[in-house]
N, C-alpha and C positions, 0 to 999 in steps of 0.2 A: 476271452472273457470280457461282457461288458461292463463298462464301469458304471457304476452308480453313483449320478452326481447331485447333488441337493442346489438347494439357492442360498444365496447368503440369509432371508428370511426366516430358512426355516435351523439353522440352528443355532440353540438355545447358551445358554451359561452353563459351566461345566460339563457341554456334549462333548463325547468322545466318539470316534471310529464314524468320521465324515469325510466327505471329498466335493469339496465349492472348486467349479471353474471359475475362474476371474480375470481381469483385465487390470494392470495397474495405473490408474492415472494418475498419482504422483507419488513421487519417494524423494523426501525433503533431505537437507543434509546432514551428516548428525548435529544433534547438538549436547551440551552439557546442562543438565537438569538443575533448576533453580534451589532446590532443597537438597541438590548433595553434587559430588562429584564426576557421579558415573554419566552416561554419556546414553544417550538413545536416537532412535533414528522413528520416522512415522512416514507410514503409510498409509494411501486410499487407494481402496478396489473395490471393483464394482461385477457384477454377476449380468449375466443376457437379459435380464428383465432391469436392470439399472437400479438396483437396489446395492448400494455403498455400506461398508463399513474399514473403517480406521483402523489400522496393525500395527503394532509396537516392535520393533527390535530394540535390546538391550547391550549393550557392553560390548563383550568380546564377539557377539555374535551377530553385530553389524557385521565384522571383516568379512564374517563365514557367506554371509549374503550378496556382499560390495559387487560380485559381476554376475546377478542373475535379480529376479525382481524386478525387470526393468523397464520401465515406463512406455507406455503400448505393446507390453506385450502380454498374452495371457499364458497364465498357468492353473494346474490341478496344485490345490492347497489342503490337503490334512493334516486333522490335529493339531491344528493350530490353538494354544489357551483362551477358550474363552470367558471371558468376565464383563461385568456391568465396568460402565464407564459414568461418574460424574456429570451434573448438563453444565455445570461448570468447564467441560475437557473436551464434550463433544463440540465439534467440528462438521460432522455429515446429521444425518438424519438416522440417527441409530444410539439406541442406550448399551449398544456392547461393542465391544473390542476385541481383538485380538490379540494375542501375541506370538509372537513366532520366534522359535530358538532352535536350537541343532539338534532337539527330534521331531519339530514339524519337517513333514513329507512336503518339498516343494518341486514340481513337473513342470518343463515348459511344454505348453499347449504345440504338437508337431504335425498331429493328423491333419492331410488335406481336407480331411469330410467336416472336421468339427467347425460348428461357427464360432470365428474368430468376431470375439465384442471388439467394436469400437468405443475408443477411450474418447466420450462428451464433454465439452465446454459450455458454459455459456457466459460468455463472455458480451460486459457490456459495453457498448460504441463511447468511442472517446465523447463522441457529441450528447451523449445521454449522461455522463458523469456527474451532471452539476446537480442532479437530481439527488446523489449520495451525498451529498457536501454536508461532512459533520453529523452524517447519522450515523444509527448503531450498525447498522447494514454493511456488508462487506462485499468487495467484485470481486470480479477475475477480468481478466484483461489479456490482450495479446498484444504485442509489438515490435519494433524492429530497434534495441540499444543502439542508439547513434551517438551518445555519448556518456562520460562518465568522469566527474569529478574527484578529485585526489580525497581521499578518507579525511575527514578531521574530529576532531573531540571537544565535546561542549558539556558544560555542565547544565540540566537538568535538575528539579526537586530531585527524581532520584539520584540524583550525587552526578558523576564521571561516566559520559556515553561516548560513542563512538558511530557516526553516521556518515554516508555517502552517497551523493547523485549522483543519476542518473536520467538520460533521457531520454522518453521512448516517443515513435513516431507509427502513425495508421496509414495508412495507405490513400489518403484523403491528405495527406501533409501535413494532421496535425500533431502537436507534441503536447507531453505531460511530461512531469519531473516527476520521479519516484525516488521517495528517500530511502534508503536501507538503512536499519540500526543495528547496532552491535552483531550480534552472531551472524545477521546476514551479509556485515560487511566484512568479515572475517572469511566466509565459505562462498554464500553464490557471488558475491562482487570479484573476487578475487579471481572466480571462475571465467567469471566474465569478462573482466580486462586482461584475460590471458589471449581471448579469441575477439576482442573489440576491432581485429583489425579485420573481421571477414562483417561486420555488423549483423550478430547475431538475432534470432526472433527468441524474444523472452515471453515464457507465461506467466504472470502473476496471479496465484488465489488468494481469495480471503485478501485482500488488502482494502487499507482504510482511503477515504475520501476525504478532501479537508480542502479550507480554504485559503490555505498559504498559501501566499504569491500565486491567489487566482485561484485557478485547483491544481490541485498537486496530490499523489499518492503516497503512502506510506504503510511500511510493512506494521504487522500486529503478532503476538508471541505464535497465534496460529498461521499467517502466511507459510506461501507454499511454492517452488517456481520451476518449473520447465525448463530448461536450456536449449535452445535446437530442437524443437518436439517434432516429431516428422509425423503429424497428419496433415490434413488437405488445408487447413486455414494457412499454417504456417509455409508448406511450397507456395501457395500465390502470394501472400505476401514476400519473399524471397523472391520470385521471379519478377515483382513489381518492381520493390529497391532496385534491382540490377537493370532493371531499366530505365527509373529515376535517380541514380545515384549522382548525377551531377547536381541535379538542382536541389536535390535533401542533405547534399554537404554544403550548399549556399544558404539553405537557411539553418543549418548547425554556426556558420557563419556570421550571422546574422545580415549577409547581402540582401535577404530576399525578405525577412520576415513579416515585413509587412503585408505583405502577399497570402499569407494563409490565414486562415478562417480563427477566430479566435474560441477556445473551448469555453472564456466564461458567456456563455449564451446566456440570451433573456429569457426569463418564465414564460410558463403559459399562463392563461387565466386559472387553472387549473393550478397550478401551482403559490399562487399566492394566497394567502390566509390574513384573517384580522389579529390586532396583538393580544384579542382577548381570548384567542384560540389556544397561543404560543403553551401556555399551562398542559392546557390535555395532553402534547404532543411531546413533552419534553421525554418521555419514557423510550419515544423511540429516535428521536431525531435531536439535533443540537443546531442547525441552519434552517432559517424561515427569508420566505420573500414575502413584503413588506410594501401595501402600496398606499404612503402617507408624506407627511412634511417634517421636515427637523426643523428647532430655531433652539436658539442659546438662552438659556433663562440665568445662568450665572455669569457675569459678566466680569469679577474678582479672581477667578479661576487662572492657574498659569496655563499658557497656552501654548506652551516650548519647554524641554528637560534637553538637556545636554546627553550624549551616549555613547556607546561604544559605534563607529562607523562601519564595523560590517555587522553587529547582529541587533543594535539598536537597544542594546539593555543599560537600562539608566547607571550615570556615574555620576560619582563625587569631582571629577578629574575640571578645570578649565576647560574654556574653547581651546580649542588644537592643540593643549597640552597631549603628547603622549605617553601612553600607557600601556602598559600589559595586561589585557581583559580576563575577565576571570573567568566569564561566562563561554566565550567561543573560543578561548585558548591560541587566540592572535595575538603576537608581539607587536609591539611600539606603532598602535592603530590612535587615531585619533578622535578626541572629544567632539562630537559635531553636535549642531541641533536639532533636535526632529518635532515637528509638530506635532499635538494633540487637543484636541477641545473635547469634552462630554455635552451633549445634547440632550434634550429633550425630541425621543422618537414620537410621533402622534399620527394618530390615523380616524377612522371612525369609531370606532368602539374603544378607544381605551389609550395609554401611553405609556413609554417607557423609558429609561436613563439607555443611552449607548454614548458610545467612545469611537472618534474618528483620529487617524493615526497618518501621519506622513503627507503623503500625496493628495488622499481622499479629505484631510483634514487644511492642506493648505488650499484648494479648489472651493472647500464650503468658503473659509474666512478670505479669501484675497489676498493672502500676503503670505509669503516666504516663511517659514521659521526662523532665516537670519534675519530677517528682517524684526520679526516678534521680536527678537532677542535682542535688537539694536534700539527696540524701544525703550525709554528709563525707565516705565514704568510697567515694564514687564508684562501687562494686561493690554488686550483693545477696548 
């Protein structure tokens, strides 16, 4: 008997008695729902013509799934619930969803003859990232975990989080930090410092780009990630590593690092805008490159706050008084000083207040922060 299989396209909200071949490219881990208790898991699949949509498991009936569903591999899906989904919730290019529970029909794809999909990436080059920096935009990514920092707890506006680095490297040498928050340093970190010792290839979706400490990546409630994914990108990069693993533990080291190429690259011409643009653009983007002069128009201004010495959040506390931070949840860290000046941004077309912090702020003025702060008069 032959089957009759449809595309994910073609069906509808509340169709019944269908069969979508599919391919899984990612199955996240569960998590616990923000509005209640119960627990779900989310899925993406894609059909032979690469039309995606997004599958829900619920509850009890993650376990029922836990060893089949599994990431490049394809199967026949029937009957699966389908319903409109939120653009608030979507994630792919599609207004409906799935669900799957313990009377969708799920098949693994075994026939020699059938075309087996390949599960697609597009992943974008460490050296193109600076181009998301602080937009609404989100990547995917490939890499190889070469290291991973111990979990810590910071407080955040929203209250008590829990975050962890990571850092990953391209096959070009270079690295990024990717932070995980809460539930994914609970689930995929976890995963992964279990097998850190073979330096696993990570896929990152949907993550954010941001300008901490240079660029750096970070997960978003829809992130998505890969472990060991075994298509063609991730074997050559694993056969790469194994043949640079000396000199990529040198610069995890920090022996060599000066050596590699740094990811905050210069604009092109292409990329730089006037400040009388920045308005239009705010809808989609949060980072502009900017090509003007600063100078200081308030000269009254303090030019140094005292703060916590590892996360920099202002305190009441003395110089090298110590304390117990409330914000990064370090015991007995001390009060340092860090500099700050506010400017006057200007260019052709227009100007605007910004805030220079630490390093970038001690190189504009000439002097030190201890040094500001050993002034009597507090100001230059």
């Amino acid at each position: 008997m032959i089957r009759e299989v449809k595309l994910i396209k073609d069906i509808q909200a509340q169709q019944r008695g269908w069969t979508v071949k599919v391919v899984v490219i990612e199955k996240a881990m569960p998590r616990v729902s923000k509005s209640s208790p119960n627990k779900y898991q989310r899925l993406i699949l894609a059909d032979e013509e690469g039309n995606k949509i997004q599958a829900t498991i619920y509850g009890g009936d993650i376990h029922i799934f836990r060893d089949t569903l599994i990431i490049g591999k394809n199967y026949y899906i029937s009957n699966a619930w389908v319903k409109e989904i939120g653009a608030q919730y979507q994630i792919v290019q599609n207004n409906l969803q799935w669900t799957i529970n313990g009377r969708t029909i799920v098949e693994e794809v075994i026939e020699d003859s059938e075309i087996i999909v390949p599960a697609v990436y597009n992943f974008v080059p460490f050296s193109r990232l600076h181009t998301y920096i602080d937009s609404l935009s989100h990547v995917d990514v490939i890499g190889i975990a070469i290291e991973i920092k111990p979990k810590k707890e910071i407080i955040t506006n929203d209250g008590l989080e829990i975050v962890q680095e990571m850092t990953l490297m391209n096959d070009n040498m270079d690295t990024v930090m990717l932070t995980m928050w809460n539930q994914f340093v609970n689930n995929e970190c976890t995963q992964i410092l279990n097998i850190m010792n073979r330096k696993p290839i990570i896929i990152g979706c949907r993550l954010k780009v941001s300008s901490y400490n240079g660029i750096s990546l970070s997960t978003k409630s829809s992130s998505s990630f890969v472990i060991e994914p075994e298509i063609p990108q991730a074997a050559a990069l694993s056969i790469w590593y194994n043949a640079n693993a000396e000199k990529a533990m040198d610069i995890i080291c920090g022996r060599i690092g000066l050596e590699t190429k740094s990811l905050s690259t210069l604009p092109s011409a292409e990329d730089i805008i006037t400040i009388k643009m920045i308005d239009n653009q705010l809808d989609t983007r949060r980072s502009f490159w900017i090509n003007g002069h600063i100078k200081v128009t308030n000269l009254i201004q303090p030019f140094w706050y005292l703060s916590c010495e590892k996360c920099t959040k202002a305190t009441g506390y003395e110089f090298e008084q110590r304390f117990n931070c409330l914000y990064c949840r370090h015991d007995q860290v001390k009060a340092m000083p860090r500099c700050r000046v506010i400017v006057d941004l200007i260019d052709e077309s227009s100007s605007l207040n910004a805030t220079l912090f630490r390093n970038q702020a001690e190189n504009f003025l000439g002097c030190t922060a201890y040094e500001l702060m050993n002034k009597s008069d507090g100001v230059i």
